[in-house]
N, C-alpha and C positions, 0 to 999 in steps of 0.2 A: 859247715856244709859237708855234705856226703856224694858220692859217687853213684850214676845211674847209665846202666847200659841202654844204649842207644841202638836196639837189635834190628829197626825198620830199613829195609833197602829197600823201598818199593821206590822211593822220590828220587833214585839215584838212576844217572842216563848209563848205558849199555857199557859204556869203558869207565865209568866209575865202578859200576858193581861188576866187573871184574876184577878189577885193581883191588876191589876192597874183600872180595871172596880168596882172592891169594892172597891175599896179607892173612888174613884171617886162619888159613891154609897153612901158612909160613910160621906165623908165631903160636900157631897151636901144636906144631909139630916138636915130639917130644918136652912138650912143657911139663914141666916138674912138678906145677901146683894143678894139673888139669890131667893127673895122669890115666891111660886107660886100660880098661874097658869101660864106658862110660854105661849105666843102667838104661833099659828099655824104657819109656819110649825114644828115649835120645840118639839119634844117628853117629857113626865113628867118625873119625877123621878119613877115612876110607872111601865111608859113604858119600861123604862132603867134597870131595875131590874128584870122585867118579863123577857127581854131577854136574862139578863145578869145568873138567875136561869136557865135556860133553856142550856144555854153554859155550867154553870158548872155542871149539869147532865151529859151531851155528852159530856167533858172532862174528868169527873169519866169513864162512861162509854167503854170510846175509851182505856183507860190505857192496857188492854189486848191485843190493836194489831186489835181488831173488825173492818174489812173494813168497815162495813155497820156505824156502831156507829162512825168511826172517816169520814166517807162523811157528817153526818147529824152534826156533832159537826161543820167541816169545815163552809158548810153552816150557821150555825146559826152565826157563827164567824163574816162572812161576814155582814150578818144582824142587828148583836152590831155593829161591824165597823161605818155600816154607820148612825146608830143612833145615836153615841156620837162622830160622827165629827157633825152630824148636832145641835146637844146641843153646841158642841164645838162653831159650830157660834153663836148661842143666846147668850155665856157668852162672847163669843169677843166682840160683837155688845155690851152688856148691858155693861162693866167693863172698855171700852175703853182702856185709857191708866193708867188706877188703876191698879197698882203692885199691892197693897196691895187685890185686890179682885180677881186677879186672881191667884192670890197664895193661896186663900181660896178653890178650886173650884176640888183638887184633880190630875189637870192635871199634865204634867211636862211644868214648865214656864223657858224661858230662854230669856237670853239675847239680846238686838238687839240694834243696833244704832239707833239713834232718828230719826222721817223721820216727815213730814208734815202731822199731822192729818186731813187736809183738803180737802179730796176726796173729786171729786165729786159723786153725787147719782149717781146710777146704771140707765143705759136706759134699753130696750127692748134688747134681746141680737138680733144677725143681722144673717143671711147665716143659721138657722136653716131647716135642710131637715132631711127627715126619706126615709130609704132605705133597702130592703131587707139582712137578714144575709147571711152568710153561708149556713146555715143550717134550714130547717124547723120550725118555730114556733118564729123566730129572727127577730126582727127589731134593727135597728142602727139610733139613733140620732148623728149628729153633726151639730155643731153652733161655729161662730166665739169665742174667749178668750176673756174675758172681764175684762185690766187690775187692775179693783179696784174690782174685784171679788173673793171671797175667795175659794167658795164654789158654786156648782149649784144646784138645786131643778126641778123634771122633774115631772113632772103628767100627769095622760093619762083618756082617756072616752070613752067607745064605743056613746055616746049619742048625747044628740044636744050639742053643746058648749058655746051655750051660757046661759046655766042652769047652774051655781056654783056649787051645790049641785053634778052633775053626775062625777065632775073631782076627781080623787084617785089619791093619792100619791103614786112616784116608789122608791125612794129615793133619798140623799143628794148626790152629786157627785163632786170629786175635779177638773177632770178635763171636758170637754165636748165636746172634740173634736171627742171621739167615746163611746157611751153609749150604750150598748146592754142591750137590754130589750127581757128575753127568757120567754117561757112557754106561749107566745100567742097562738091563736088558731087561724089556717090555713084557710081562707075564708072568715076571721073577716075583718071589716072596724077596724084599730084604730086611735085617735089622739092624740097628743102629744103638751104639752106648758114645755118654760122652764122658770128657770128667773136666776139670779143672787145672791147670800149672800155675802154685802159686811159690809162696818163698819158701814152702815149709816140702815143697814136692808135690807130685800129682796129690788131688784129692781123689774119692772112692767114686765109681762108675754109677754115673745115672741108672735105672730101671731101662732096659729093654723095650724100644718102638721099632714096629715094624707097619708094612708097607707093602702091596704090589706094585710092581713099578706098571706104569698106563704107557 
């Protein structure tokens, strides 16, 4: 048997994924075999803590029932979530098949029968299109599954695209077959690339869609 990180906290109640974002906090600090500056797109332990303060603010403060304080706690929730799944792939990618380093790392590590480490790399993902929401201010990426892929990475630019510098980060994403990207503005051109996290590290960035947002 071999060791498999268990990077999901979505199933976890509000004082669990606390407890489990400081643990995670706690033993990643200063670890020996995770040392940093960790590569882009992967968030610091900096990053992870700013927004992991931040949750436990609006978890104090939601305790009374506050509609308004338990929306913004939700929210913030959502925004750790997808921070430390996206850390979650950096320590997969760096620790491979090391029990022994992924049991330093804070997560919950478990079990799995031994499979062939030998993926191959990650390509361009394939069928990427961007399409109007529902709703005002929404756009929706989807892109074919890409089975050595753990994780997806999306980034957007109103800009040229082919200037590095103008592309932002949306977030870390598990699955890709529907991403909704809200809070655009209504008569904007946007564009959108994705790529892949797999064992071997990100793969190379889809082709360029773009989109006015309605």
């Amino acid at each position: 048997m071999s060791a498999k990180l268990h990077a999901l906290l979505t199933g976890l109640s509000h004082t669990d994924f606390l407890a489990r974002t400081e643990s995670i906090l706690l033993t990643m600090s200063n670890n020996p075999l995770f040392p940093e500056p960790y590569p882009e797109p992967f968030p610091s332990l900096a990053n992870l803590k700013e927004v992991t303060d931040r949750y436990r603010e609006l978890f104090h403060a939601a305790s009374n029932g506050d509609r308004v304080k338990i929306s913004q706690r939700n929210l913030v929730r959502t925004e750790a979530e997808q921070k430390f799944l996206c850390f979650a792939s950096y320590i997969t990618t760096k620790a491979g098949n090391d029990t022994y380093m992924l049991l330093s790392t804070g997560f919950d590590v478990r079990e799995r029968a031994t499979r062939s480490t030998n993926a191959a790399p990650l390509v361009a993902p394939l069928n990427v299109t961007v399409k109007h929401g529902e709703l005002s201010g929404v756009l929706v990426i989807k892109a074919s599954r890409q089975a050595s892929a753990g994780s997806y990475d999306l980034q957007i630019t109103e800009g040229d695209v082919s200037v590095e510098e103008n592309w932002k980060p949306i977030g870390i994403y598990i699955h890709c077959s529907r991403i909704e990207v809200k809070d655009l503005e209504p008569g904007k051109k946007y564009t959108f690339r994705l790529r892949g996290i797999g064992a071997h590290g990100p793969g190379p960035w889809s082709a360029p869609v773009s989109l006015i947002c309605m």
